[in-house]
C-alpha positions as CSV (number, residue, x, y, z in Angstrom):
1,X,-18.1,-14.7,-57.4
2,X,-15.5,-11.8,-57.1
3,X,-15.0,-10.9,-53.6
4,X,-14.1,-6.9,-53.4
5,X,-12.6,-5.4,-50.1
6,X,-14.3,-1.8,-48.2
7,X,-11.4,0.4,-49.3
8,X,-12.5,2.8,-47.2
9,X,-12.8,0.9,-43.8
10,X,-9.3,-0.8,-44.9
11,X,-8.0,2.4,-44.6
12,X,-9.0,3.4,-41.8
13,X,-8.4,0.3,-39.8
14,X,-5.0,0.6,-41.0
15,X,-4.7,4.1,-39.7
16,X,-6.4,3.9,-36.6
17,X,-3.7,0.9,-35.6
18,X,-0.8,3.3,-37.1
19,X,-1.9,6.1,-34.5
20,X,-1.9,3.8,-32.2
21,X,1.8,2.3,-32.9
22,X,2.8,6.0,-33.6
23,X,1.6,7.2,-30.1
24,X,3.5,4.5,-28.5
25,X,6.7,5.4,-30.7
26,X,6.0,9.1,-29.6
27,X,6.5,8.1,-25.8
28,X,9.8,7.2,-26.3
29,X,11.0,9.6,-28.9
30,X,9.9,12.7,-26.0
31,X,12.3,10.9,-23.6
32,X,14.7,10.9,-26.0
33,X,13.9,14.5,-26.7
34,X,14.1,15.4,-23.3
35,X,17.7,13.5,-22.5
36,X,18.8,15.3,-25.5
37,X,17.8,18.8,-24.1
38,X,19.5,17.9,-20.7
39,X,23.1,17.2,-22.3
40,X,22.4,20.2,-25.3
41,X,22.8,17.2,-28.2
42,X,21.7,19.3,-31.3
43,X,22.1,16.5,-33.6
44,X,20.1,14.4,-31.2
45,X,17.2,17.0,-31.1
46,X,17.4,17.4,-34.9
47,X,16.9,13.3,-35.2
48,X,14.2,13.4,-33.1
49,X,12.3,16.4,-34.7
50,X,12.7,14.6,-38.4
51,X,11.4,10.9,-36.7
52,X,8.5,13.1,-35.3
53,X,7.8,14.6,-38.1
54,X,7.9,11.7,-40.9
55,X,5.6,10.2,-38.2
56,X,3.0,13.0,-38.1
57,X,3.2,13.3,-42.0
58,X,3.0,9.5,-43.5
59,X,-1.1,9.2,-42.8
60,X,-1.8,12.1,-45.5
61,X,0.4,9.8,-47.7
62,X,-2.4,7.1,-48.3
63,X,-5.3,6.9,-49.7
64,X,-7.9,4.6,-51.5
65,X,-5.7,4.8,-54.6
66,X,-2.5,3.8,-52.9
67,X,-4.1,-0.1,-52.6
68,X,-6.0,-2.8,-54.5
69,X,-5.3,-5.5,-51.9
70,X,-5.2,-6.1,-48.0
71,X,-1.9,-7.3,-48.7
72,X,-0.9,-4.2,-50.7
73,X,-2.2,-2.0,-48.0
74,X,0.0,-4.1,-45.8
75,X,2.6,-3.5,-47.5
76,X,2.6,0.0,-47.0
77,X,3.4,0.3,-43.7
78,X,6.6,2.5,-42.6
79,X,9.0,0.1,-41.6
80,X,11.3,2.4,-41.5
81,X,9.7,4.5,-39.4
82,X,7.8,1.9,-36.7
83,X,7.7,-2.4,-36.2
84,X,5.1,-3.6,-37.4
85,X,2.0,-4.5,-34.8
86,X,1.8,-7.5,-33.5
87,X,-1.5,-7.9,-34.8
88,X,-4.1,-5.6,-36.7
């Protein structure tokens, strides 16, 4: 007996706990954003806005096709962009 994996509801588990991660990140990166403003750090601001936006912009990078495996869909999380959950 094979055993096959819901692509579909993989993916969505998987982004439903990156929105959540990504919300959390988003908390701190405005704080940032907002020290930044206070002391007129451009480079700061410019950081932020590219962390921001490779966050808003990874989700529409997966699909079904991007995975065969749980572990391959767990693979693909952004590292570089947010820790890895606890649990998920």
């Amino acid at each position: 007996m094979s055993w096959s994996i819901d692509k579909n509801k993989a993916l969505e588990r998987f982004l439903n706990t990156y929105r959540i991660e990504r919300d959390k990140k988003f908390i701190g990166l405005d704080v940032q954003f907002m020290k930044s403003l206070e002391t007129d750090d451009t480079s700061t601001k410019a950081t932020i806005i590219e962390s921001k936006n490779s966050l808003r912009e990874f989700p529409s990078t997966i699909t079904t096709d991007s995975f065969s495996t749980i572990e391959e869909l767990r693979n693909l999380w952004p590292v570089e962009l947010l820790d890895l959950p606890r649990r998920w």
